[in-house]
DRENDO-1510 file (C-alpha; in Angstrom, 1 decimal, always signed):
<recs>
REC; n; res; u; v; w
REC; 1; UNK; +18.1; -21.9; +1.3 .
REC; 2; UNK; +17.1; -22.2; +5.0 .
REC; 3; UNK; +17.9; -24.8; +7.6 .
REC; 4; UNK; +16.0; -27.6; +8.0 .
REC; 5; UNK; +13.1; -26.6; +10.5 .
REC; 6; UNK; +13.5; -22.9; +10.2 .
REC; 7; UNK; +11.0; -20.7; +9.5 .
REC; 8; UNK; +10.1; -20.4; +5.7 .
REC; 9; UNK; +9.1; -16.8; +6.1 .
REC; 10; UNK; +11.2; -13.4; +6.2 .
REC; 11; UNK; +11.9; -12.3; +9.9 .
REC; 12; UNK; +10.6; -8.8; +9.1 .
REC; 13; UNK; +8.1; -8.1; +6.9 .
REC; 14; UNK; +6.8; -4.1; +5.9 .
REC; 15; UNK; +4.6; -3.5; +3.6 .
REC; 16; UNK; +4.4; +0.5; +2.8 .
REC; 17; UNK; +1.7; +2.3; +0.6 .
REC; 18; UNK; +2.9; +5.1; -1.7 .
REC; 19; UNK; +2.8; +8.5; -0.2 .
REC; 20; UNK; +0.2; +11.3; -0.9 .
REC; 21; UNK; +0.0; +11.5; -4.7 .
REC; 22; UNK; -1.3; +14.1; -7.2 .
REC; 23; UNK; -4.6; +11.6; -7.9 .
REC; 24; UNK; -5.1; +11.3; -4.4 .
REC; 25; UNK; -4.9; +14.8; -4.0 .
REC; 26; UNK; -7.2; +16.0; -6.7 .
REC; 27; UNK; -9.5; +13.5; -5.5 .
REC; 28; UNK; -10.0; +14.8; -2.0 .
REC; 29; UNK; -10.1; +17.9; -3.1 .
REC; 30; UNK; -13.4; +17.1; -5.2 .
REC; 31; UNK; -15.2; +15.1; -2.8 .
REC; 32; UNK; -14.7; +18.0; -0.1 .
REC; 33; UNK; -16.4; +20.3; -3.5 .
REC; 34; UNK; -19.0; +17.8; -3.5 .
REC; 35; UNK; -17.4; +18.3; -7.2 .
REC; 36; UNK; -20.3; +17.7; -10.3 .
REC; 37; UNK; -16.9; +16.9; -12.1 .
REC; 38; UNK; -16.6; +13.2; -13.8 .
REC; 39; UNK; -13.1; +12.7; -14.4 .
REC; 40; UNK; -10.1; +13.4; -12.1 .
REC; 41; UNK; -8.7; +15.4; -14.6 .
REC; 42; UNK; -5.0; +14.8; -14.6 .
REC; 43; UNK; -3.2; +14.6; -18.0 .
REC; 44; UNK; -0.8; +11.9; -17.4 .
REC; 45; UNK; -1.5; +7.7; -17.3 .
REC; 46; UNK; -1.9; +6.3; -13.3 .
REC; 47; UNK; +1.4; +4.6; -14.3 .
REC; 48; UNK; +3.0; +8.2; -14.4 .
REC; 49; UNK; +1.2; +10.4; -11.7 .
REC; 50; UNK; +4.0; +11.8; -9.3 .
REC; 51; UNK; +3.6; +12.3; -5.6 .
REC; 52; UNK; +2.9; +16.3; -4.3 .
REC; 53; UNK; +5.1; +18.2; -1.9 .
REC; 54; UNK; +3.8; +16.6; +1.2 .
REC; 55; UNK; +3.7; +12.9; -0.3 .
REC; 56; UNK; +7.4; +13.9; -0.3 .
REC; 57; UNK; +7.9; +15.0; +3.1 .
REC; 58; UNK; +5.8; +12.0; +4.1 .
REC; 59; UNK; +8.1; +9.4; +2.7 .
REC; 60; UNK; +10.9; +11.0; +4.0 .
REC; 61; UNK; +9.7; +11.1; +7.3 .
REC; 62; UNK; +9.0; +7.0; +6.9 .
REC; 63; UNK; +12.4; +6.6; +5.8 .
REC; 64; UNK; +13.8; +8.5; +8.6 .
REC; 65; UNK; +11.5; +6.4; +11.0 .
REC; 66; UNK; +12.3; +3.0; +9.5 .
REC; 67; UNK; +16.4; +3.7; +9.5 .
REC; 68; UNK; +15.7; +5.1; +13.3 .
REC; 69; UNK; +13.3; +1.4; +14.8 .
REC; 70; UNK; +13.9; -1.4; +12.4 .
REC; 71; UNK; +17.2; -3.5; +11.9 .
REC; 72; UNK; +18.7; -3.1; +7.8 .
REC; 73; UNK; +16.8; -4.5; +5.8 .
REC; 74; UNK; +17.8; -6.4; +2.9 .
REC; 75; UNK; +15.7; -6.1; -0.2 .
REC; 76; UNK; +12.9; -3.3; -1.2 .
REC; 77; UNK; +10.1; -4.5; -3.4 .
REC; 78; UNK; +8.4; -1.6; -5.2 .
REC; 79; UNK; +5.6; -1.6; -8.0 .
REC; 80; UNK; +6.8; -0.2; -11.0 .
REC; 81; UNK; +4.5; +3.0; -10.4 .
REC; 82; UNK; +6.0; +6.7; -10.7 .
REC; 83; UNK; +4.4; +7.2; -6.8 .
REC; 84; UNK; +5.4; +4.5; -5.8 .
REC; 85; UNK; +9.6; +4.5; -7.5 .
REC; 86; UNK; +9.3; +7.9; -5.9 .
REC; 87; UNK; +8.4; +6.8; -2.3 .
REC; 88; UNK; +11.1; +3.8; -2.7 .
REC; 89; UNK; +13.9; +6.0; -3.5 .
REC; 90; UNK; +13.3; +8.7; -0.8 .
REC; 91; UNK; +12.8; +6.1; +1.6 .
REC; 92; UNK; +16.7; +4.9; +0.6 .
REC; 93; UNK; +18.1; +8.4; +0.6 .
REC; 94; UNK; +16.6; +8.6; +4.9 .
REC; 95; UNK; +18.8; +5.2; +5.0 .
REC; 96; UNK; +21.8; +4.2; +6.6 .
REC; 97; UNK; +22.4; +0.6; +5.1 .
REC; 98; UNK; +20.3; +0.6; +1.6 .
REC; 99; UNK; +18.4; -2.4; +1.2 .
REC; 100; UNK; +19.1; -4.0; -2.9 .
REC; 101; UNK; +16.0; -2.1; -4.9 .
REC; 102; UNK; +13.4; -4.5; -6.6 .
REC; 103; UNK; +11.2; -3.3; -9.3 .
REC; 104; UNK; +8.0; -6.3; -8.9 .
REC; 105; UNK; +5.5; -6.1; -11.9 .
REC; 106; UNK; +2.6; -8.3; -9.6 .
REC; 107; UNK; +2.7; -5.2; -6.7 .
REC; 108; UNK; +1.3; -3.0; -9.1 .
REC; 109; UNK; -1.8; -0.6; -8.3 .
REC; 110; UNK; -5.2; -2.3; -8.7 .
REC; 111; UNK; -5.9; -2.0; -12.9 .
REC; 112; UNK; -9.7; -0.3; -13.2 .
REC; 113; UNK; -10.1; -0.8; -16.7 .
REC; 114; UNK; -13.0; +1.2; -18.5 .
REC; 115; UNK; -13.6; +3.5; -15.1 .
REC; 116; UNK; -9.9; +4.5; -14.9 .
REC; 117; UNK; -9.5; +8.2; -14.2 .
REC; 118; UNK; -13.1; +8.5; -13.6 .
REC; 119; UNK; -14.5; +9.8; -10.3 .
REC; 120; UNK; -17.9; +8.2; -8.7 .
REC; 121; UNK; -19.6; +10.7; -9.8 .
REC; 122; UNK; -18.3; +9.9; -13.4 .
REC; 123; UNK; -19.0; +6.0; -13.2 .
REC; 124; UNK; -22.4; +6.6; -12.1 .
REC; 125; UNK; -23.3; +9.2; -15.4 .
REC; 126; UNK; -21.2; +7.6; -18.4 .
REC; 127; UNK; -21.2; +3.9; -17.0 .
REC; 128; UNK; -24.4; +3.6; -15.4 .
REC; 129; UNK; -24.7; +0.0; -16.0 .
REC; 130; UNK; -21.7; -0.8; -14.5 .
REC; 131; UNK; -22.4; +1.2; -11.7 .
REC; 132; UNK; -25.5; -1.1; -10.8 .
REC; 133; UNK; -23.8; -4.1; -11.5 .
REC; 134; UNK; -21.2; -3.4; -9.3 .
REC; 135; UNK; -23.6; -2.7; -6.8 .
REC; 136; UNK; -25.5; -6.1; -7.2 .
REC; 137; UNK; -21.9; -7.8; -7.6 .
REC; 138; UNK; -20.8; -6.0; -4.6 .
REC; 139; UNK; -17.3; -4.2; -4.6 .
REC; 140; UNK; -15.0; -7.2; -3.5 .
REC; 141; UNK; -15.9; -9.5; -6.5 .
REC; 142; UNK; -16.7; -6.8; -8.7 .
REC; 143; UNK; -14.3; -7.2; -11.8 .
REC; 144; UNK; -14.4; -3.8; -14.5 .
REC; 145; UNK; -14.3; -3.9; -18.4 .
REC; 146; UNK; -10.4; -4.5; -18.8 .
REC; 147; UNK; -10.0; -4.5; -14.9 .
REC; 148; UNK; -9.4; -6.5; -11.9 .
REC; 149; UNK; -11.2; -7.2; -8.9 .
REC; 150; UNK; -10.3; -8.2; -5.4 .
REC; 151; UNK; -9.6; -11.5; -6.5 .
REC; 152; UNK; -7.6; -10.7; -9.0 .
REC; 153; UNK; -5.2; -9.0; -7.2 .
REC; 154; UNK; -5.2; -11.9; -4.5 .
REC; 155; UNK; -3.6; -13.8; -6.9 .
REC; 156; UNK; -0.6; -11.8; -8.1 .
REC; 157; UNK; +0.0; -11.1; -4.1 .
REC; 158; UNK; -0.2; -15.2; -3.4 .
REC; 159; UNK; +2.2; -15.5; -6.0 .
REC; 160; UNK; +4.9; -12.5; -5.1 .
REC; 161; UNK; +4.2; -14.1; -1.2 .
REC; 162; UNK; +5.8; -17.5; -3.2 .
REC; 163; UNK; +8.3; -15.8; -4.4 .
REC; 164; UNK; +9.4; -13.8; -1.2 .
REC; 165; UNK; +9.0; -17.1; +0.8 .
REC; 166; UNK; +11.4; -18.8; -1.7 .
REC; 167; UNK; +14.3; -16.1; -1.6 .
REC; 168; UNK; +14.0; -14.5; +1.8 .
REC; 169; UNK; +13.4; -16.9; +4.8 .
REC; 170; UNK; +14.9; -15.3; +7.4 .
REC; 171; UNK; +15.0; -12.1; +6.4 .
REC; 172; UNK; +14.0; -8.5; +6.4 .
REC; 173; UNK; +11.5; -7.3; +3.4 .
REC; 174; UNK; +10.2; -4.0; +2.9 .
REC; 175; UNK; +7.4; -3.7; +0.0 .
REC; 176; UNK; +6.4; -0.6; -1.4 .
REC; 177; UNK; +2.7; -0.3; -2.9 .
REC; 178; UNK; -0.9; +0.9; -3.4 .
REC; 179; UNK; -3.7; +0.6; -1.0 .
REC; 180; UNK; -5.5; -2.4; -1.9 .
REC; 181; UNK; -2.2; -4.5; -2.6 .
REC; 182; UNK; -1.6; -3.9; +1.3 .
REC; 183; UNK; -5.3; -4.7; +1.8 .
REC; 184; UNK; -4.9; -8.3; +0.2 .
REC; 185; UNK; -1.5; -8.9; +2.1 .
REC; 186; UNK; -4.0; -8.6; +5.2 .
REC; 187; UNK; -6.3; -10.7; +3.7 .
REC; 188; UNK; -3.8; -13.8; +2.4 .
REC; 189; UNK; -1.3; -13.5; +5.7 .
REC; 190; UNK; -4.2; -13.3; +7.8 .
REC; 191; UNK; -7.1; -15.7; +6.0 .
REC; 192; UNK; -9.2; -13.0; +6.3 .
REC; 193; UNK; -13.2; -13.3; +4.6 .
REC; 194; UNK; -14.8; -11.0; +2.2 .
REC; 195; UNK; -16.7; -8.9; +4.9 .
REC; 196; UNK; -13.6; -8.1; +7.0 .
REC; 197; UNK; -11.9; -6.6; +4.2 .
REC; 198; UNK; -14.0; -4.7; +3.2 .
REC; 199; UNK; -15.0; -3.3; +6.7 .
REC; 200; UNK; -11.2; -2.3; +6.6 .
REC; 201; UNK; -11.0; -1.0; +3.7 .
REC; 202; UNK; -14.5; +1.0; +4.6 .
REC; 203; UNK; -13.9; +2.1; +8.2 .
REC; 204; UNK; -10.0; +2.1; +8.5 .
REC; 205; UNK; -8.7; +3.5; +4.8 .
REC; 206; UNK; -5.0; +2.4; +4.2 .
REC; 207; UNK; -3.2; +5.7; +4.8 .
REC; 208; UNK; -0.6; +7.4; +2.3 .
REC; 209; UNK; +3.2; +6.2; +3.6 .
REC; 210; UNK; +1.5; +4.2; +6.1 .
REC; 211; UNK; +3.1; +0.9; +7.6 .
REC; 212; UNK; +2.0; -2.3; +7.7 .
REC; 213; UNK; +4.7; -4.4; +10.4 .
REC; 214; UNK; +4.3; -8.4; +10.5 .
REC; 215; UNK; +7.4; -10.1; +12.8 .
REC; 216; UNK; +8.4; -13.3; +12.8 .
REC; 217; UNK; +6.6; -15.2; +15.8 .
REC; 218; UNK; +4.7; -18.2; +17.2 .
REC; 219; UNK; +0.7; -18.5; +16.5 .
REC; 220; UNK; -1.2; -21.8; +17.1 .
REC; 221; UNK; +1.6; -23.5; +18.6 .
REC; 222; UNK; +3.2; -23.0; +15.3 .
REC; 223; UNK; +7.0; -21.4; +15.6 .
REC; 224; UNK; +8.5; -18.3; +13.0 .
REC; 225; UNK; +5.1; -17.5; +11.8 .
REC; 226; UNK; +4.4; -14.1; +10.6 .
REC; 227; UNK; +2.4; -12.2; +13.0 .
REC; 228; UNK; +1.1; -8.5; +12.5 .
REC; 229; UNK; +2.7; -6.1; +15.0 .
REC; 230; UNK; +1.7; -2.8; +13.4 .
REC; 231; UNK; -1.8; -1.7; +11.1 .
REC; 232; UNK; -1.6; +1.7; +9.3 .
REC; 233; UNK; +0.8; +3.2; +11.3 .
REC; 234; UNK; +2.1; +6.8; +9.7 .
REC; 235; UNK; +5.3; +8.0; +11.0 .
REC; 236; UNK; +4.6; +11.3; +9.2 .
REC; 237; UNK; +1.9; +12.6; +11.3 .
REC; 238; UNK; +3.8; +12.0; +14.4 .
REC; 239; UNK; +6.4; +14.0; +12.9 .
REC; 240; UNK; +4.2; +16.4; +11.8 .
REC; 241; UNK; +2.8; +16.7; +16.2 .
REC; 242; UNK; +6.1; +16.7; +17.3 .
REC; 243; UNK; +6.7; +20.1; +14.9 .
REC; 244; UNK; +3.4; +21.7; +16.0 .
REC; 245; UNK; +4.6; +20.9; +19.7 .
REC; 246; UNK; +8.3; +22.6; +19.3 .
REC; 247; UNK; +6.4; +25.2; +17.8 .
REC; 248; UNK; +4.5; +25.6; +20.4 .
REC; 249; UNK; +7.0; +25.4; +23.3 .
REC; 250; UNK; +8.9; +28.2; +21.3 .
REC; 251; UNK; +6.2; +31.1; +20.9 .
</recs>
């Protein structure tokens, strides 16, 4: 429990998307086909699909960078996703000082219901009807058969937030997740409305192994506040320069 008049929040907070995955993979790989194909096509649930080779070397390279600029920190958070158990534990091996390891049920990936493994292509042939509803609904509030919208997730996050504010005041968090988890941490740390959420999500995609950095700070006159340093920062592709540039020097 903290001191009276200290902050309520965790000094450090880091919130990590998984890195690249097979799904993410096969998906880019049929929107640069302009594929006709309507489902994905992997054979195993999202709950199971790993992480390829590079998702690999890009949580390693995250690990490696968080060990290297950020104090030890005391707890990982991690949905209970394959690619996302994955990133967690190659993150640890890069580490000097473990954090304790958290499996967290309410970081999971955003459920899609009747349109899971489908691609948008897919959802436009064999569910037409949601397709336009989602449309006229508009992608924040749109909630699937058996799935959950923006909203949805909102609440899960509010109520991990509770939980981390509860347990951690004062100290150093790191949470491993999907892309629209981080995008709602932005939206409930920040108080940020419909449209700018979705212009983020539109025009500056969460990357794979990305960061998301919020310090402890002072905002609105208001003292240990949480107050975002860092947005989508990839220490993998920095990595991945600074190879291209020692090759380079060396030829």
């Amino acid at each position: 429990m903290s001191p009276a008049g200290s902050s309520k929040w965790p000094s450090l907070l880091v919130v990590m998307r998984h890195a690249e995955s097979e799904a993410n993979l096969r998906r880019e790989t049929l929107h640069k086909e302009n594929s006709q194909e309507t489902h994905v096509g992997l054979s195993v649930r999202d709950v199971d699909v790993e992480l390829t080779g590079q998702g690999e070397e890009q949580a390693r390279a995250s690990g490696r960078y968080l060990n290297e600029r950020f104090p030890p920190f005391d707890v990982l958070y991690v949905s209970p996703y394959r690619r996302t158990r994955r990133t967690a534990d190659l993150l640890i091996e890069e580490m000097d000082r473990p954090p304790r390891r958290v499996v967290e049920e309410r970081l999971r990936e955003k459920e899609f219901g009747v349109l899971e493994g489908l691609t948008r292509r897919g959802i436009e042939r064999l569910f037409p009807e949601e397709h336009r509803r989602k449309r006229a609904v508009g992608k924040y509030y749109y909630r699937p058969p058996g799935g959950e919208s923006f909203p949805d997730i909102n609440l899960r996050v509010h109520s991990f937030i509770g939980t981390m504010v509860r347990e951690h005041a004062g100290g150093r968090v790191l949470v491993v997740t999907h892309s629209v988890v981080v995008l709602c941490f932005r939206r409930l740390l920040e108080r940020m409305e419909e449209d700018e959420v979705l212009s983020l999500d539109r025009e500056d995609e969460v990357k794979n192994a990305s960061l998301l950095v919020y310090r402890s700070g002072v905002r609105d006159g208001r003292h240990g506040v949480l107050i975002r340093s860092d947005w989508n920062l990839a220490p993998w592709k920095e990595a991945a320069r600074s190879r291209r540039r020692a090759r380079r020097s060396r030829s």
